[in-house]
C-alpha positions in Angstrom: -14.0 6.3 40.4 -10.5 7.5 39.8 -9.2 4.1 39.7 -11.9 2.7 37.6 -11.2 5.4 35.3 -7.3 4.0 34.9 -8.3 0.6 34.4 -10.3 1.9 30.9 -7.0 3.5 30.1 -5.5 0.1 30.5 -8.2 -1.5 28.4 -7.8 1.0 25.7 -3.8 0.6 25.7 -4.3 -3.1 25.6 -6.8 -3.1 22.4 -4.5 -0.5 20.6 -1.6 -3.1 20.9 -3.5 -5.9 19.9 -5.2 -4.2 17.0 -1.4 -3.0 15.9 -0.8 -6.4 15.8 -3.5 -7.3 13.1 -2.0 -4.8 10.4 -1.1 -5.6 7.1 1.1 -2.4 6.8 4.4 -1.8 8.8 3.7 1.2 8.6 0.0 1.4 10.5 1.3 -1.4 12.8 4.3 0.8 13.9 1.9 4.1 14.4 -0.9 2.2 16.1 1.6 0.3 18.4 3.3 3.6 19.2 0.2 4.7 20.3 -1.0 1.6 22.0 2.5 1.4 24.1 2.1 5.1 25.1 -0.9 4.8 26.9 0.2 1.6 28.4 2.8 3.1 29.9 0.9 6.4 30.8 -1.6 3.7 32.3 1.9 2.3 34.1 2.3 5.8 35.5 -1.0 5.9 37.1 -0.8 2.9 38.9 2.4 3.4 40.0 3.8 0.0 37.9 7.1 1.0 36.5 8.3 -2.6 35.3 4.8 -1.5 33.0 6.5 2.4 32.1 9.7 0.9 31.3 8.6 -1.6 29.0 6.2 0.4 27.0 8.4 3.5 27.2 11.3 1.1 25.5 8.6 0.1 22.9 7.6 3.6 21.9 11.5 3.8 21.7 12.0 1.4 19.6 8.3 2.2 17.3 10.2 5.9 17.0 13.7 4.8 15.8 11.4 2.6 13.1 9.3 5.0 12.3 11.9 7.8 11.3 13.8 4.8 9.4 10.9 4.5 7.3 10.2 8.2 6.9 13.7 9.7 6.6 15.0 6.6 4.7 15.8 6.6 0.8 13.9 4.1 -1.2 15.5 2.7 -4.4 13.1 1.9 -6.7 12.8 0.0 -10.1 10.9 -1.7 -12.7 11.7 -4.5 -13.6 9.6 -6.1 -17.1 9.2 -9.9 -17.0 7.5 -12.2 -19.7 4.3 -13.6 -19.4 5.1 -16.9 -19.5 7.6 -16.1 -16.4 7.5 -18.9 -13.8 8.1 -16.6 -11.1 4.9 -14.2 -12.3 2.8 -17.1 -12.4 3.8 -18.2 -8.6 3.3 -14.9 -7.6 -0.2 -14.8 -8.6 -1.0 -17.9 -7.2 0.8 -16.8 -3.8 -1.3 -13.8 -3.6 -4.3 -14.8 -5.2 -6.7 -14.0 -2.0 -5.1 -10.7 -1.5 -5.3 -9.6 -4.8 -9.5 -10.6 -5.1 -9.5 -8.3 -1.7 -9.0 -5.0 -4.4 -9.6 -6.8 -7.8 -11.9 -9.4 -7.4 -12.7 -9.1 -11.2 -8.7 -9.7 -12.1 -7.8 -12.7 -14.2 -4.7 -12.6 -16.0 -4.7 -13.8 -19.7 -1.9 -13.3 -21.9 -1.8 -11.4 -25.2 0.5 -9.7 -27.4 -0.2 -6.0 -26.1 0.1 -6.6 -22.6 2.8 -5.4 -20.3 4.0 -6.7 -17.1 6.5 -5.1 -14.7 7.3 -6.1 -11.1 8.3 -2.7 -8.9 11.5 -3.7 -7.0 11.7 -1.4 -4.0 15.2 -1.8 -2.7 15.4 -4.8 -4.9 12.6 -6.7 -2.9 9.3 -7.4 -5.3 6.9 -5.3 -3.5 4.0 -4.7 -6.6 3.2 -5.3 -9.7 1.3 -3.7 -12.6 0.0 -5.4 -15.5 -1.5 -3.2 -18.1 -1.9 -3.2 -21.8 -1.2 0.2 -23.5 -3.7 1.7 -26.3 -1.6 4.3 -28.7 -0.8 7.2 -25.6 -3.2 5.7 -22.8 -2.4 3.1 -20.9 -5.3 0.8 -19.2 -4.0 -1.0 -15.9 -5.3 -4.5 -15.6 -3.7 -5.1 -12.0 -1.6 -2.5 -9.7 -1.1 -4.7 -6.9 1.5 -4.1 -3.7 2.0 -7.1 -1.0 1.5 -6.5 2.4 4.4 -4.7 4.4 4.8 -1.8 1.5 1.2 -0.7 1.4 2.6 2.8 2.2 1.9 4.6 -1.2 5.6 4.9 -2.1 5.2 2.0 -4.3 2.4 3.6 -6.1 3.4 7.4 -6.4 6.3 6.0 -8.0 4.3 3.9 -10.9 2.1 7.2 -11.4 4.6 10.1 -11.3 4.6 12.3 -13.9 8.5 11.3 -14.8 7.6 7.6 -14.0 9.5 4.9 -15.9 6.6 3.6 -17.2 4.3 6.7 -18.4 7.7 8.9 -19.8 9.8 5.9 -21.7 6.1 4.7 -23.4 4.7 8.0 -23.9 1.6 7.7 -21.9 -0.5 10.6 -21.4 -3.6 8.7 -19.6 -3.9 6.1 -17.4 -7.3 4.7 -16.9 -8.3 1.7 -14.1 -10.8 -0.7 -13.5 -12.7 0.8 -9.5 -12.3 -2.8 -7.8 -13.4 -2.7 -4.6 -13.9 0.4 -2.0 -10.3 0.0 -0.9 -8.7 -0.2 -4.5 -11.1 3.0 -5.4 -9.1 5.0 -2.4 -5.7 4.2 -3.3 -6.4 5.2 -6.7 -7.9 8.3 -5.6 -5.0 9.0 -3.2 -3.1 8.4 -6.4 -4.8 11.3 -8.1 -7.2 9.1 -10.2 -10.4 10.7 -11.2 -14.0 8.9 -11.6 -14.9 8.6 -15.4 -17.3 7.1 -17.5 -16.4 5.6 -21.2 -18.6 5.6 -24.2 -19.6 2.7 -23.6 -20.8 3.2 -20.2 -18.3 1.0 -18.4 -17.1 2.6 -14.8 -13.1 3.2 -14.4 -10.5 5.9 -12.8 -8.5 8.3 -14.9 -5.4 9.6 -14.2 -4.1 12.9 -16.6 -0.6 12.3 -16.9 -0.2 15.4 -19.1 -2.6 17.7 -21.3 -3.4 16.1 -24.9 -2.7 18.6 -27.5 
């Protein structure tokens, strides 16, 4: 019974690691692997297999040291405008086309005289970009997309902070965004967006970046 009851723990140890493997974010694949190599090598232990302990216990080692890098770790961060026209902005929506239907599948970018696009440079790397048009003091966000790897809401709390770049130099006061998909819907509720309902009916998130007067 007892040794049925390790091989499960094996089982388990062995889907955690190859789950970790099928994340998008470094930051889930680094937890879940942490995880998964734990109980490897606590499944190691109980079989007596230390080759199996001392690999998995260098893995959680090594998932650790990563971890606090990404944790403890300054980010530098920065907008960076383009034009619409830009070459680069129009490969980068082709490159990423199927990831950004998986949160926007209503997206499609068309160019016009009030529209704004910045890429967010995290440590100079391009690792989002927003593309919004602004209304007087609210601002209305076409696309607030972040590639895979940075999906760790750093990219986002620093578009929607109160002393953002983007709300403070243009005066915003609201921000309002299209739901997209269930998975779009939580970031932007993890980004302190609110449901709301326009006059016209029409379904979006609202985010109160200060009190109107």
């Amino acid at each position: 019974m007892e040794l049925f009851t390790h091989q499960y723990l094996g089982y388990l140890a062995s889907a955690l690691i190859v789950v970790s493997l099928t994340m998008r974010s470094l930051l889930k694949l680094r937890m879940l692997n942490l995880v998964g190599a734990g109980t490897m090598a606590l499944y190691g232990l109980f079989i007596s297999a230390y080759p199996v302990v001392i690999l998995n216990g260098l893995i959680v080692c090594i998932d650790i040291f990563y971890l606090r890098e990404m944790f403890v770790k300054h980010d530098y961060f920065r907008l960076l405008e383009v034009r619409q026209n830009s070459k680069y902005l129009d490969y980068f929506l082709r490159f990423y086309a199927d990831e950004i239907q998986r949160f926007l599948p209503d997206f499609s970018f068309r160019q016009s005289d009030n529209v704004m696009v910045y890429f967010v440079l995290r440590n100079l790397v391009p690792a989002g970009l927003v593309i919004a048009h602004r209304n007087n003091d609210c601002l209305f966000v076409e696309m607030d997309f972040v590639i895979p790897g940075y999906r760790d809401f750093k990219v986002g709390k620093f578009v929607y902070a109160p002393d953002s770049t983007l709300l403070t130099n243009a005066g915003i006061k609201i921000v309002y965004s299209k739901p997209g998909t269930q998975k779009h819907r939580d970031y932007l509720e993890k980004m302190g967006f609110q449901p709301f309902k326009s006059d016209a009916g029409e379904k979006l998130y609202r985010l109160q970046v200060a009190r109107t007067p």
